[in-house]
C-alpha positions in Angstrom: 0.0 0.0 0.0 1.5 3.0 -0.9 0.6 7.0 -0.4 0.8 10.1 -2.8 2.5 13.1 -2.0 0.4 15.5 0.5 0.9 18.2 -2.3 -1.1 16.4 -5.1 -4.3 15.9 -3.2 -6.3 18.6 -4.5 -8.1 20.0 -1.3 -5.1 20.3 0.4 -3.2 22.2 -2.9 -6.4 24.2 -3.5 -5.8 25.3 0.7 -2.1 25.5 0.3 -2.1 28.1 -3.0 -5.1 30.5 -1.6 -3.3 30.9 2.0 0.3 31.4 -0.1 -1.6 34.0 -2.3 -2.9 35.9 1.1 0.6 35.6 2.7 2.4 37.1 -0.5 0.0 39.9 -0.7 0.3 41.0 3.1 3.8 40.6 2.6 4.8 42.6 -0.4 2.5 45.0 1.6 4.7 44.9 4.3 8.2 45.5 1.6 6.7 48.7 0.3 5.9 50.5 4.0 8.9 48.8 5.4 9.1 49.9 9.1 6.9 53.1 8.8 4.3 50.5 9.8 5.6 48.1 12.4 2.0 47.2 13.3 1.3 46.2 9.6 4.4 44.3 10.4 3.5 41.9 13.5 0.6 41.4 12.1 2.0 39.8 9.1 4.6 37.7 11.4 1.5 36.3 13.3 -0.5 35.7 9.8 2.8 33.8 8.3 2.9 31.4 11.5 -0.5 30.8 11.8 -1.5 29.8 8.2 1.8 27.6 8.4 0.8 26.0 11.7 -2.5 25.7 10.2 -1.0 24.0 6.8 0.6 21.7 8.8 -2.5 20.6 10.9 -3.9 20.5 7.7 -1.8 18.4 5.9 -1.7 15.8 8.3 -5.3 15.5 8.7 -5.0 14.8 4.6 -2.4 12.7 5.0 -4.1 10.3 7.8 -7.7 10.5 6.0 -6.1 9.7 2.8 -4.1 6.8 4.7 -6.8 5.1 6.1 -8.8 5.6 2.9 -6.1 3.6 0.9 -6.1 0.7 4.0 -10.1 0.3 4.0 -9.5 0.4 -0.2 -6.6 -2.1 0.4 -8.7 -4.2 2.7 -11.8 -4.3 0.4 -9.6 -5.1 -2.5 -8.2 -8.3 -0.5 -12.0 -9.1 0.5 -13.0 -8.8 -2.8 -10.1 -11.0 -4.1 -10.7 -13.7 -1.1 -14.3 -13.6 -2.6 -13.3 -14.4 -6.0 -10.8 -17.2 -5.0 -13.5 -18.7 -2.7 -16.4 -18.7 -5.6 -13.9 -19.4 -8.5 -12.5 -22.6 -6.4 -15.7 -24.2 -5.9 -16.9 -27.6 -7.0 -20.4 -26.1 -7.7 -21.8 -24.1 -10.3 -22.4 -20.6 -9.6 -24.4 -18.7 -11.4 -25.5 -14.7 -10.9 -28.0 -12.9 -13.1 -29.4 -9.3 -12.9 -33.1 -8.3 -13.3 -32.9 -9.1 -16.9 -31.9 -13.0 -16.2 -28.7 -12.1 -18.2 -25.5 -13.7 -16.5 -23.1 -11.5 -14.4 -21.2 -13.9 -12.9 -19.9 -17.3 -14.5 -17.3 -19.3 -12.3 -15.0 -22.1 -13.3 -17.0 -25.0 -12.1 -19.9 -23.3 -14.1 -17.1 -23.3 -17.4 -16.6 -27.4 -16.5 -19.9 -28.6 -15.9 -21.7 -26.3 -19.1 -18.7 -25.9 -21.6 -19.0 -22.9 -22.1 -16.3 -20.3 -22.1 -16.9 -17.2 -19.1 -16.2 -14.6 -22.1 -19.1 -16.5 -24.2 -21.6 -16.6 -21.1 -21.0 -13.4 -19.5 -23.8 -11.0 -20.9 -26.0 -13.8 -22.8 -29.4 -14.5 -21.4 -29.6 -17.6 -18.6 -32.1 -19.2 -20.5 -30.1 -20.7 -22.8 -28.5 -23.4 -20.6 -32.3 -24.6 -20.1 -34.3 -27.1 -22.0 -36.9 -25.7 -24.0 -39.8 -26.9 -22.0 -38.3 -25.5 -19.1 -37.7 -21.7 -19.5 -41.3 -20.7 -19.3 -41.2 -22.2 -15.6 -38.2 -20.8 -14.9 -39.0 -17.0 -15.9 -41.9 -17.6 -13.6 -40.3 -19.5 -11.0 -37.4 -16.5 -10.5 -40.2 -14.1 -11.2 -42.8 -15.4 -7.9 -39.1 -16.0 -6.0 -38.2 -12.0 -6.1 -41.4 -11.1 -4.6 -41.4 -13.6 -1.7 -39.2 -12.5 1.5 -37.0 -15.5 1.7 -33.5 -14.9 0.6 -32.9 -18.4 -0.5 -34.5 -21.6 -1.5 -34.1 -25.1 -3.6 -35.2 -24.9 -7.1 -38.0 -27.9 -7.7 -37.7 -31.3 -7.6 -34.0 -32.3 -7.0 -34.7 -35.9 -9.4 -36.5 -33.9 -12.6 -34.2 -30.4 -12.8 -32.3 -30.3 -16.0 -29.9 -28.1 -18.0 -28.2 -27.7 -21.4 -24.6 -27.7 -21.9 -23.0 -25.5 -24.6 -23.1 -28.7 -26.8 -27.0 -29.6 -26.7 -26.6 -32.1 -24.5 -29.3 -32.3 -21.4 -28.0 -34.0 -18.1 -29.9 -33.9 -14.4 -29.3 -30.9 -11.4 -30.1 -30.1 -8.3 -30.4 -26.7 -7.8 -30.6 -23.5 -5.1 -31.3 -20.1 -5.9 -30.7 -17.1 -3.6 -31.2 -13.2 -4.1 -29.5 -10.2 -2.8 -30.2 -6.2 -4.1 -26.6 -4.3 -4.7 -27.7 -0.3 -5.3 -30.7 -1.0 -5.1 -31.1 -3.5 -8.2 -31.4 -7.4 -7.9 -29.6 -10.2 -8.5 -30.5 -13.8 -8.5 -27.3 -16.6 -7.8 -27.6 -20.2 -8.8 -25.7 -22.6 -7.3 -26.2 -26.0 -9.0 -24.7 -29.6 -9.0 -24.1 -31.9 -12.1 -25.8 -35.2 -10.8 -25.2 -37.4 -13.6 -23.0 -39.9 -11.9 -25.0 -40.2 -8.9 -28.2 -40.7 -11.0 -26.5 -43.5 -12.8 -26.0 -44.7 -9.9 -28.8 -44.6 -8.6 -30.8 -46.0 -11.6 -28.7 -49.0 -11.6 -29.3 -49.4 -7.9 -33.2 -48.9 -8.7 -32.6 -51.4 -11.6 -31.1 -54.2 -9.5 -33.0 -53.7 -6.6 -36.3 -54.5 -8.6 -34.2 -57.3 -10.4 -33.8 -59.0 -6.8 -37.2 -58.5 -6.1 -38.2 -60.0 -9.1 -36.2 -62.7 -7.9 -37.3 -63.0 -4.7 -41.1 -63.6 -5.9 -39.7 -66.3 -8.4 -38.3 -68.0 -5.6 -41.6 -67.4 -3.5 -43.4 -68.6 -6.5 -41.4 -71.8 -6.8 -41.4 -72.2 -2.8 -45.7 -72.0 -3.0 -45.3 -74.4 -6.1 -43.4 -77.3 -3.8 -45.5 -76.2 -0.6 -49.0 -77.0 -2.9 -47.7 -80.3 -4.8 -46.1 -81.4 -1.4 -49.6 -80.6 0.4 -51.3 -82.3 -2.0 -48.8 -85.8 -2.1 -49.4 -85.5 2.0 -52.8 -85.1 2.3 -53.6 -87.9 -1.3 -51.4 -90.0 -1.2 -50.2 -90.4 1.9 -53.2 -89.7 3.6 -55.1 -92.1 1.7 -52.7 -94.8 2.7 -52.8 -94.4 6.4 -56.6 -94.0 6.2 -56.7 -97.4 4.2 -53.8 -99.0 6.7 -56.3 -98.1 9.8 -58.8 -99.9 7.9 -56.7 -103.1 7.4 -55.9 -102.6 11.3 -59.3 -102.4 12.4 -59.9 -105.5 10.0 -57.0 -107.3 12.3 -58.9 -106.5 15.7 -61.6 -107.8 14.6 -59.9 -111.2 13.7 -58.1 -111.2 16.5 -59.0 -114.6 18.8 -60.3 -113.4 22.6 -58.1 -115.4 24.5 -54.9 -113.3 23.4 -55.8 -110.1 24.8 -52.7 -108.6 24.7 -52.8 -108.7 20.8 -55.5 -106.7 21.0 -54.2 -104.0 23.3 -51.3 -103.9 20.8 -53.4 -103.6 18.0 -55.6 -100.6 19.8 -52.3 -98.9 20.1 -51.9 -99.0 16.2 -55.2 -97.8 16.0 -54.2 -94.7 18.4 -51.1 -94.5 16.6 -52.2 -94.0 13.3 -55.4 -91.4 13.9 -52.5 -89.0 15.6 -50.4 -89.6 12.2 -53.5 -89.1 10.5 -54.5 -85.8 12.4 -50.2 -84.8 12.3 -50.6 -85.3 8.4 -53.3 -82.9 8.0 -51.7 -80.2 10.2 -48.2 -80.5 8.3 -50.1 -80.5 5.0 -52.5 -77.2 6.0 -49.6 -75.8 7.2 -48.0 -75.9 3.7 -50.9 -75.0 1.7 -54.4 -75.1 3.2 -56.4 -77.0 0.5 -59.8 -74.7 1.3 -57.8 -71.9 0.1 -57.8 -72.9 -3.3 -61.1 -75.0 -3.2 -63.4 -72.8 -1.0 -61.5 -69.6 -1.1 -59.9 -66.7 1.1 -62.6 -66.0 3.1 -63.2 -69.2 4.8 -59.3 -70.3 4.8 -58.6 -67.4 7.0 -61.4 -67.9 9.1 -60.2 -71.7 9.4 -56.4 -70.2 10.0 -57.3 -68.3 13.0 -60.0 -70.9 14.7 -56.8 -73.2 14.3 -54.6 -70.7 16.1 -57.1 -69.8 19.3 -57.3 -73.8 19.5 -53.8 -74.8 19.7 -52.3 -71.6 21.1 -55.1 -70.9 23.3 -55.1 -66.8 22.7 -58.2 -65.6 22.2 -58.3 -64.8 18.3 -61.2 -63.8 16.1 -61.4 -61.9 12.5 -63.6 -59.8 10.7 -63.9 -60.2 7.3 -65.3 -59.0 4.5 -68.3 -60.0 2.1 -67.2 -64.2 1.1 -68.1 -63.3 -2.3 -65.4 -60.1 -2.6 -63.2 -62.3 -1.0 -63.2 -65.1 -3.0 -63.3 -63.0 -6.3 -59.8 -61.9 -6.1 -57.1 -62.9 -7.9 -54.9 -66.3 -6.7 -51.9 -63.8 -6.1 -53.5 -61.7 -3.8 -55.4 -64.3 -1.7 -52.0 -66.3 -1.4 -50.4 -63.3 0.1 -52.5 -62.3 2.2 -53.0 -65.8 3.7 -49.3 -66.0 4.3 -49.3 -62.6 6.0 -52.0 -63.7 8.6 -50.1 -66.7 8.9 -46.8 -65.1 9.6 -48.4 -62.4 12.1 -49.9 -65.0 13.9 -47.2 -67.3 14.1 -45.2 -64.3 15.2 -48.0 -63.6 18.1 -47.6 -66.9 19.4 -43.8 -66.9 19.2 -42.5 -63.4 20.5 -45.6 -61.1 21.8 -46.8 -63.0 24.8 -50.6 -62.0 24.4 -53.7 -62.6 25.5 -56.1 -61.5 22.6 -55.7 -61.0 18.6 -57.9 -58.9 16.9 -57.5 -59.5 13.2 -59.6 -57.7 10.1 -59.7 -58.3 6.3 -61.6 -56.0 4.3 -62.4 -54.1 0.9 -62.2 -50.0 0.5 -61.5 -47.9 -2.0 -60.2 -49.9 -4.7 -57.7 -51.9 -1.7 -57.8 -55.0 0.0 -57.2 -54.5 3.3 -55.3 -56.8 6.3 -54.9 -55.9 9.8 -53.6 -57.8 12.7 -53.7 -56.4 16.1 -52.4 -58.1 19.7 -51.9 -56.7 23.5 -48.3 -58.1 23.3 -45.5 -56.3 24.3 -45.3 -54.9 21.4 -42.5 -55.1 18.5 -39.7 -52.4 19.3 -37.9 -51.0 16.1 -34.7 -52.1 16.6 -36.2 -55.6 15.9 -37.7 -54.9 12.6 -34.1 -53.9 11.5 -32.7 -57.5 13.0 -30.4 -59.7 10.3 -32.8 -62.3 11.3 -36.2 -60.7 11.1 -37.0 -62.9 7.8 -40.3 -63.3 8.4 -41.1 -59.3 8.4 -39.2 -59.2 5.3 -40.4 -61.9 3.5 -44.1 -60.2 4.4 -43.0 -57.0 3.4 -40.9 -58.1 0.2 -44.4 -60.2 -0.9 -46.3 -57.0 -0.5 -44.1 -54.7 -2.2 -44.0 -57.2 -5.6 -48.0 -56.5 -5.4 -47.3 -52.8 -5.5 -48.7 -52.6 -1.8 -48.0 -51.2 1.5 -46.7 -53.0 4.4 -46.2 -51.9 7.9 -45.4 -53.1 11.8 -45.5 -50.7 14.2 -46.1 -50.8 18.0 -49.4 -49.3 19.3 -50.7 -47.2 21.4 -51.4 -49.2 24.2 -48.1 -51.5 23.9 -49.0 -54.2 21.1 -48.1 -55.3 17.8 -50.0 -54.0 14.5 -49.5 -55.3 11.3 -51.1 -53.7 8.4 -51.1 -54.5 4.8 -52.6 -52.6 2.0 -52.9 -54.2 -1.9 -54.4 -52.8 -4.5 -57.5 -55.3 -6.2 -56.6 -54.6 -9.8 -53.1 -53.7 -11.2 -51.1 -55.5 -9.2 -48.7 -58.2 -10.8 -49.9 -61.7 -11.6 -47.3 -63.8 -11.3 -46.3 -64.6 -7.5 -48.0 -67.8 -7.1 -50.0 -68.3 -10.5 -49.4 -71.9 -10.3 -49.7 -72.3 -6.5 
């Protein structure tokens, strides 16, 4: 930082040459009387010292004003400069336009992401780094923005923004736009992100995360394939061939002669024997596919499903169901899932929730079929929902989301478990389970 001479500023030259014209005056004066006026002569003595004592004060008020002048113009240069390093280093975009949405300011990163030279887009209207079908909504989007009182804000929807590059070509943004008035006239600054990358990424993670759910309903499918043909070999054929050995064992007691009574205990005990393999060979093969499901439909396999579960668990269980004939007119997809998620949920009651009562309610609204399982449990905490080993939430809520439905488990009010599942009636995918 460096200082002019104290006699070029002008005030204190303009000063400086009207007190020396004053002084020369009085003392050319003071030459022609000589000492006929020694009066005339003090007084011009006293003038000379105070107009120099006053040029001195004089000049070093200048000379400190004009100092600390050139260190707040020094200090404002290096803010200025700090400013420009600061936006000219950044990894975003940033953009400034005037009132006229023509660009002021055009940084580096701006130069990378658009490919546009600064020289080239300094001056030329914004809108030319927008799609065509964007720039109406943008003129009105900046337009509503300078009449609200925030000062900044995000632009739109962060996953549909896009911009133009020099070149024509259009790639994805997210955007922010913030406005500040400088004499009195605005200006609008962008600060935006090229998101290509991360929507690649994120398209292929959307891409393979719908390819393993896919997946996971071809394996479902296949898994309520071997349940059904399983179910049916169990209940058939093997069924058919205990029932007939009971027969040929009955047929034996008969025969049997009455003075070897202990034959006949033993063949009692086969009897026995084979009505609990009997009874054990339904349960396993209802279990795997409940045979009404497909023959009498949802409405009374669900109502069987939790009659077995208040009988065996001895919870106090009932359901409220919906008109048999809705029920029964959906589609083979949707019935199987829905039976498996009453199943789970209350296999899961009589596993982890400790309860005394389960409320349960299938029903039809709005174009949804609706499933809700309710118990006065302990309730399911979050942190257990989020276990490694929670596969029987997931597989309920990976069956639901292949539908296109909603699934959720959540702790109620008053301490229990609720499960609730929503499916839309037409729409949804026909495949998971079309040959179960």
């Amino acid at each position: 930082m460096s200082l002019r001479p104290f006699w070029t500023h002008p005030v204190l030259a303009g000063v400086g040459a009207a007190a020396l014209a004053v002084l020369l005056a009085l003392n050319l004066e003071v030459l022609y009387f000589g000492m006929e006026a020694p009066r005339l002569l003090a007084s011009v003595l006293l003038a000379d010292l105070v107009v120099v004592g006053a040029g001195i004060l004089a000049a070093t008020a200048v000379l400190r004003a004009d100092r600390d002048s050139a260190a707040a113009r020094h200090a404002l240069d290096e803010s200025e400069a700090r400013l420009a390093a600061i936006v000219e280093s950044a990894m975003d975009a940033i953009i400034t336009v005037d009132a006229t949405q023509h660009i002021v300011l055009f940084n580096r990163a701006a130069e990378q992401i658009f490919g546009c030279p600064r020289a080239d887009a300094l001056g030329s209207p914004v809108e030319r780094f927008l799609p065509e079908r964007f720039r109406a909504a943008h003129h009105e989007h900046v337009r509503r923005f300078g009449t609200d009182k925030l000062t900044a804000r995000r632009m739109g929807d962060a996953t549909t923004l896009s911009a133009l590059r020099a070149d024509g070509a259009e790639f994805p943004i997210e955007a922010s736009i913030s406005h500040a008035e400088l004499d009195g006239r605005p200006y609008f600054t962008v600060i935006l992100r090229d998101t290509t990358l991360r929507k690649q990424y994120e398209d292929t993670l959307r891409q393979q995360q719908q390819e393993l759910r896919e997946l996971s309903a071809q394996v479902l499918e296949a898994r309520e394939e071997e349940k059904t043909l399983l179910a049916r070999e169990l209940h058939d054929e093997l069924g058919q061939l205990l029932t007939a050995l009971k027969m040929d064992v009955g047929w034996l007691r008969e025969r049997l002669p009455p003075q070897a009574p202990d034959l006949g205990d033993k063949a009692r005990q086969m009897g026995e024997l084979l009505d609990q393999t009997v009874a054990s060979v339904r349960r396993i093969s209802a279990d795997l596919r409940p045979l009404m499901l497909d023959d009498l439909g949802l409405a009374d396999a669900a109502g069987w499903l939790v009659e077995d579960f208040a009988r065996r668990s001895g919870i106090e269980c009932r359901i409220d169901l919906a008109p048999r004939e809705a029920l029964d007119a959906l589609e083979r997809n949707l019935a199987v899932t829905l039976y498996r998620v009453l199943q789970e949920s209350l296999t899961n009651v009589a596993r982890h929730a400790g309860a005394r009562r389960v409320w349960a309610s299938l029903a039809l609204a709005d174009g949804e079929v609706r499933l809700e399982v309710e118990d006065d449990g302990r309730g399911i905490a979050p942190e257990d929902l989020a276990k490694s080993r929670s596969l029987g939430v997931k597989g309920m809520r990976e069956r639901v989301r292949y539908l296109g439905g909603v699934f959720e488990a959540m702790r109620t009010a008053r301490g229990g478990t609720r499960v609730r599942v929503s499916l839309p009636v037409t729409g949804a995918p026909a495949r998971a389970a079309e040959a179960a």
